[in-house]
N, C-alpha and C positions, 0 to 999 in steps of 0.2 A: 531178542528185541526185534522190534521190526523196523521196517528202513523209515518211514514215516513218522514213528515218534524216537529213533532212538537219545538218548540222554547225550549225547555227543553233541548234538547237530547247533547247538548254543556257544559249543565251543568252538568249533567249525566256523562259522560266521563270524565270530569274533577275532579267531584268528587272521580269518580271509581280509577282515575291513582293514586289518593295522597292516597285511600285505601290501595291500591296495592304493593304504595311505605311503607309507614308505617308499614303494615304487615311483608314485608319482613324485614324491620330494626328490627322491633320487635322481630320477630324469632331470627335471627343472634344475638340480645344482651341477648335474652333468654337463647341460647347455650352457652353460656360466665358464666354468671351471674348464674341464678336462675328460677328455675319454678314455681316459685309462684306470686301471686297479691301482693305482701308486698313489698316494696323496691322501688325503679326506676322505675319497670312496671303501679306505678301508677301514671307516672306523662307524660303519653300518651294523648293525647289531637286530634292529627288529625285523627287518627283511630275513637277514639268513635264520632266525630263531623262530618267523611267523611260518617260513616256508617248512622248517622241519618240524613242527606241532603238525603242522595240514596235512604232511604225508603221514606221518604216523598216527592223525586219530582218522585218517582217511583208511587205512589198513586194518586198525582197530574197527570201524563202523564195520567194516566188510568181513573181519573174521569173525565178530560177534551179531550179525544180522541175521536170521534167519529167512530162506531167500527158496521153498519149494519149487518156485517155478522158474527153472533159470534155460535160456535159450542153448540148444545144445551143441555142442560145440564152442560154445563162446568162452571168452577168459573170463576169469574169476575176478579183477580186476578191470573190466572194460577194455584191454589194451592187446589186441594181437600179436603176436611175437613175429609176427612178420614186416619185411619193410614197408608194402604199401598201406598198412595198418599204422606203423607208428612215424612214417615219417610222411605219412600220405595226409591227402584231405576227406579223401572216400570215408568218413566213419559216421556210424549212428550219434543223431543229435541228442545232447546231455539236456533231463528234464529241467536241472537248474544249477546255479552257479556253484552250487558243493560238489555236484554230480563229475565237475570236470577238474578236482582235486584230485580226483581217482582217477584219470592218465595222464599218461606219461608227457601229453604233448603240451597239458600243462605247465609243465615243467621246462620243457624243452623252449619253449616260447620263451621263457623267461631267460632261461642262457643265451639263445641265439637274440635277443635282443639289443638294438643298435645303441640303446642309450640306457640299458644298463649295465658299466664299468666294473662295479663292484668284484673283488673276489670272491670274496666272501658269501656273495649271494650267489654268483655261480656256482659256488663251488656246493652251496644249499640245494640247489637245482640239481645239478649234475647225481648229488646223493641221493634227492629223493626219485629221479629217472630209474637210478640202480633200482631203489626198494621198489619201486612199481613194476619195472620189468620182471624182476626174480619173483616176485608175489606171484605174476599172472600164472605159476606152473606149481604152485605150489598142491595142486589137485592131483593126486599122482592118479587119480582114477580116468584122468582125460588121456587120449590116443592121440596126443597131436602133440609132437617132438619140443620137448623145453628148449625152448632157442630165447627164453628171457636173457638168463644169463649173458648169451655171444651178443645178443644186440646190445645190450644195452656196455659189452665191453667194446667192441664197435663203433657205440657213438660216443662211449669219453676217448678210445684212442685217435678218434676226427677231431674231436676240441682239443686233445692235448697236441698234433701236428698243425692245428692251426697256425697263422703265423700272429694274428693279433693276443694269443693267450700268453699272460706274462709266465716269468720262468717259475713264480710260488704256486704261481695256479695249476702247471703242469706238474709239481710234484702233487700238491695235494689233489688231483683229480689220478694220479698214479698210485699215491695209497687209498683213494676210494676202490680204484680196482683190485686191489689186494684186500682190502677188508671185504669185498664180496665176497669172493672166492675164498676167506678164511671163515665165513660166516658171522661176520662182527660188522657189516656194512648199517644195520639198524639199529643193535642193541648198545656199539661205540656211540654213534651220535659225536661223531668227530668236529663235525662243522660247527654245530650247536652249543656243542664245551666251548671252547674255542672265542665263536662271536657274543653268547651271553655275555662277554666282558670287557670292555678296553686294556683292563691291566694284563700282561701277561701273565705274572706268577698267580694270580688270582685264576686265569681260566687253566693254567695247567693242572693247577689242583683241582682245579673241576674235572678236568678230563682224567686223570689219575683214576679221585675215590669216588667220582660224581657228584649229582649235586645233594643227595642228603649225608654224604658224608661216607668218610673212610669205615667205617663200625655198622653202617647199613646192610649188610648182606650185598647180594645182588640185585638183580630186575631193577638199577638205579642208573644204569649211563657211565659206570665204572669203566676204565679201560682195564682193570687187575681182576673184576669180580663181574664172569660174564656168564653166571648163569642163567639159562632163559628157558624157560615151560611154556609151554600153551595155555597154563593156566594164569599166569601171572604175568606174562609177556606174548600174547598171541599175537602183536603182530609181525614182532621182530621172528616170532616160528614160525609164522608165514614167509617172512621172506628166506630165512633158512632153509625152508624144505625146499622151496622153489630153485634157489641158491645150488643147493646138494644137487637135484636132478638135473640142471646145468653144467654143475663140474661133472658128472657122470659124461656127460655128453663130450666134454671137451678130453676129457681122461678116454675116451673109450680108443678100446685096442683095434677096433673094426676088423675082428675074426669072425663078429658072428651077424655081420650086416644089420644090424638093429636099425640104422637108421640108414636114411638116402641117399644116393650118390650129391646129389644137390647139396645139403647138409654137412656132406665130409669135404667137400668142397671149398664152402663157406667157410668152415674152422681152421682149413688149411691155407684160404687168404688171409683168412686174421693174423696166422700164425707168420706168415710171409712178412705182412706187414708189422708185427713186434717184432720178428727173428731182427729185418733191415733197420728198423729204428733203432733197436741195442746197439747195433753196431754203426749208429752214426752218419747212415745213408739219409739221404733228402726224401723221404716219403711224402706224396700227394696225399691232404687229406681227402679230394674228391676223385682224383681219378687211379687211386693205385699203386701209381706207376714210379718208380726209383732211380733214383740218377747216384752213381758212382763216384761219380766226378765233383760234386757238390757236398760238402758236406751238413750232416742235416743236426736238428736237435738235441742228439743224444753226442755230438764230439766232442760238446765244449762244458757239459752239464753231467758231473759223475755223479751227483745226486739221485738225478734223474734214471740215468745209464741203472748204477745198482737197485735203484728200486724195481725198475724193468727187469731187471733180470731175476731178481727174488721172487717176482710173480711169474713169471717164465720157470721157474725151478721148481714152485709150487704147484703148476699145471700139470708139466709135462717134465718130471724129474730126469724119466730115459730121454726118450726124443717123443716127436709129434706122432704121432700114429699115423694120424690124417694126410701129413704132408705125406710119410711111407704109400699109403695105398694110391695118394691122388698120383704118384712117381709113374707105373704102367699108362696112367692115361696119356700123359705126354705124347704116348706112339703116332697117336693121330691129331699131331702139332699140324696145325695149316686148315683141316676140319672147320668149318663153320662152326660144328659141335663143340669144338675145343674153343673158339672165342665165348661161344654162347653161355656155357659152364663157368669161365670164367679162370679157365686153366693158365691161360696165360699172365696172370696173374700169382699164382703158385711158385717156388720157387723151384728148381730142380738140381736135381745131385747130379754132378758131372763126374766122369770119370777122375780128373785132375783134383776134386774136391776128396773125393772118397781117399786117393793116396796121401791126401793133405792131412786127412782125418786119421790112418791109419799111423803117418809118421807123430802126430799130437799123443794118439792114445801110447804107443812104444816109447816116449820123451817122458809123457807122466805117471807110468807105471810107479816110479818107487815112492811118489806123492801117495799114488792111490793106495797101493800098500801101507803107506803111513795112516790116513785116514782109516781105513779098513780096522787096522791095530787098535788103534784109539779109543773105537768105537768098541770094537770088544773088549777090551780094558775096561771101558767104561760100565757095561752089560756086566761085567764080571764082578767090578766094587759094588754094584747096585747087588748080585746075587750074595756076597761076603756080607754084605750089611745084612740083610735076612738070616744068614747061617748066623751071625755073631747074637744076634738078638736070640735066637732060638738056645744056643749054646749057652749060651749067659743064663737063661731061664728054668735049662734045666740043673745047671750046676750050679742055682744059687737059690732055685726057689723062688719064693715071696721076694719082689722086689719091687722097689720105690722109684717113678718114672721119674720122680720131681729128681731127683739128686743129679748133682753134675758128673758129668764124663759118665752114664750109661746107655749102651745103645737101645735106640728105639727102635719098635716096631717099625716094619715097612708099610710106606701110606696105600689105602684100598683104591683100587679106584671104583669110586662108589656113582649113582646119579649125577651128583652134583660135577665130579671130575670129567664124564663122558659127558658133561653138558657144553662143560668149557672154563669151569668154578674151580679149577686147578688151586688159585691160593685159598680159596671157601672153605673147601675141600680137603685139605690138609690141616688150615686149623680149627675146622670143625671137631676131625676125629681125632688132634694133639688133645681139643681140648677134653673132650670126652673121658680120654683117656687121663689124663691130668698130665699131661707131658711137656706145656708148653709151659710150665713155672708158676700156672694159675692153681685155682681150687677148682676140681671138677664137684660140681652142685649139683645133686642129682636131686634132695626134696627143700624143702621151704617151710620152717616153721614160724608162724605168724601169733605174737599178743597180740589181744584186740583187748579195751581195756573199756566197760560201758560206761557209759556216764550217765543213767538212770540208776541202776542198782551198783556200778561201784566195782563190779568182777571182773575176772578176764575169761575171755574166751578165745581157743584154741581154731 
């Protein structure tokens, strides 16, 4: 389709007006009431639901438009992965008011907004900043380093050190960053489950089986059934691939210099600044810089603290890489070069730390040997189940999956499993196979009974 008639753009505007409208309600009962997320403000629902329609058929317009003549070098999404790009004013002006659903600064305007309180709308914002960032790299064929990802984790870990963001909003803009980095940031639709509803038990079951229900397959907003194609979900693949070439980035070993000193830089401040937050220090959202002596965020909030460090473990499970390589630059502390880079910002391994480390590892050797066990134990029952099914099959023949107490087949991992459709995926092929207590149906015979001549037909 082409960008000027595509079939969206009716719904784009429609969505944009109830934005529009909502916002301005919202301000006006703000100036009345209160400027905080506690109270009334969190029982806003068409703001954070209009906000996540816009990014997602904004994404969709863009991966189903066909677009030959596109500026080179430029993002795929309008939005450069650099700072003065997304947090600048420098940018090419948008033809019209849908045009600017597709950046990020869209969105960003609407979090850092003085008189809009709501959580819930930020927390819509802040998600759809993520999908925007990660979309723009989702072109693996562009030469210019995916840094959607690290910005856009960047600027939710700046709102979540803010000091005006309440403590619900920094968890959920904490497992926003996790759902990036898991690949589940578009296709959850966390915020959306969620505000579609006032009742609780009513949106949890949204966000569970989604919203056409538990028996829908996937491509529905399921949190259990997360299969997503290009075919059927292009734009949550778009932000996935962009997502993927991101964590590359953050994962990389830097053995083999792929990307710039500048870059390895950058991920080893970020890194700096989550390592200090886990542990409770007063982190600057604007300038950096960490105080010992104060305690920050994460000392009094274990919510918080674990969630932080579950995406800290799913980054960088050994250690940072980045922070390893940025260690040698330190030499030239005092350099004008070392302020300019940003080195001083880094943290650095001290002799005293390294023995502190050495005596930790020698203390949890026999934990780690437990874990270690467990795990192949576990590898082991997973291989015994395979041999007992095989065993069984041959020393008994012909056998009936439905009966109780016989061992099953080990599950394939097939598309759907390597997509993310884990439970899809298993009872697709139980069912297949007739092993889940159902009937497996493989044809379908139909009477058809005429009612001119009276017969039936097959």
């Amino acid at each position: 389709a082409k960008a000027e008639d595509h079939p969206i753009l009716s719904l784009m505007e429609f969505a944009l007006e109830w934005l529009d409208w909502d916002l301005e309600r919202s301000k006006s009962q703000s100036s009345q009431t209160n400027l905080t997320g506690v109270g009334d403000a969190c029982y806003s629902t068409i703001a954070p639901c209009a906000i996540t329609a816009l990014c997602h058929m904004a994404l969709l317009k863009q991966s189903t438009t066909f677009n030959p003549v596109a500026d080179k070098g430029s993002s795929p999404t309008g939005v450069d992965t650099d700072d003065s790009s997304l947090f600048g004013v420098k940018r090419k002006p948008e033809d019209s008011e849908l045009d600017k659903t597709t950046t990020a600064q869209f969105y960003i305007d609407i979090f850092d907004d003085h008189w809009v309180r709501a959580d819930a709308i930020r927390a819509a914002a802040a998600q759809s900043v993520i999908c925007i960032c990660c979309a723009a790299d989702r072109n693996t064929e562009s030469k210019k380093e995916p840094l959607g990802l690290l910005v856009s984790l960047e600027f939710v870990l700046d709102r979540i050190l803010a000091p005006t963001t309440s403590p619900g909003l920094r968890l959920t803009l904490a497992l926003l960053m996790m759902d990036a980095c898991t690949g589940k940031i578009c296709s959850l639709q966390r915020v959306g489950s969620f505000c579609g509803q006032n009742r609780f038990c009513g949106s949890g079951t949204r966000f569970m089986n989604g919203p056409l229900g538990a028996s829908c397959g996937g491509d529905n907003g399921s949190s259990l059934l997360l299969t997503v194609s290009d075919f059927t979900y292009p734009a949550a693949n778009a932000v996935n691939d962009g997502a993927r070439r991101g964590l590359r980035l953050l994962k990389d070993n830097c053995k083999q210099n792929d990307y710039a000193s500048q870059t390895v830089v950058r991920v080893a401040k970020f890194a700096t600044r989550l390592w200090r937050t886990i542990n409770g220090e007063l982190v600057s959202p604007s300038m950096d810089n960490a105080s010992r002596e104060t305690a920050g965020i994460c000392a009094h909030d274990n919510h918080l603290r674990c969630t932080l460090v579950a995406l800290w473990q799913w980054v960088w499970p050994r250690q940072c890489w980045h922070i390893m390589r940025a260690q040698p630059l330190h030499a030239m502390e005092g350099n004008p070069s070392w302020y300019s880079m940003g080195l001083n910002h880094v943290m650095k391994t001290t002799a005293e730390e390294k023995n502190v480390t050495a005596f930790e590892d020698e203390a949890l050797k026999p934990l780690t040997r437990l874990v270690e066990a467990e795990i192949d134990r576990q590898k082991w029952r997973g291989d015994m189940a395979g041999e007992a099914y095989k065993y069984f099959k041959i020393s008994h023949g012909k056998i009936n999956l439905t009966e109780a107490g016989r061992p099953l087949p080990v599950v394939e991992k097939d598309v759907a499993w390597k997509l993310g459709g884990w439970v899809a995926s298993a009872a697709q092929q139980r069912r297949i196979q007739g092993a889940d207590g159902g009937s497996a149906v493989s044809k379908i015979r139909l009477n058809v009974k005429s009612s001119s001549t009276g017969g039936e037909h097959l």
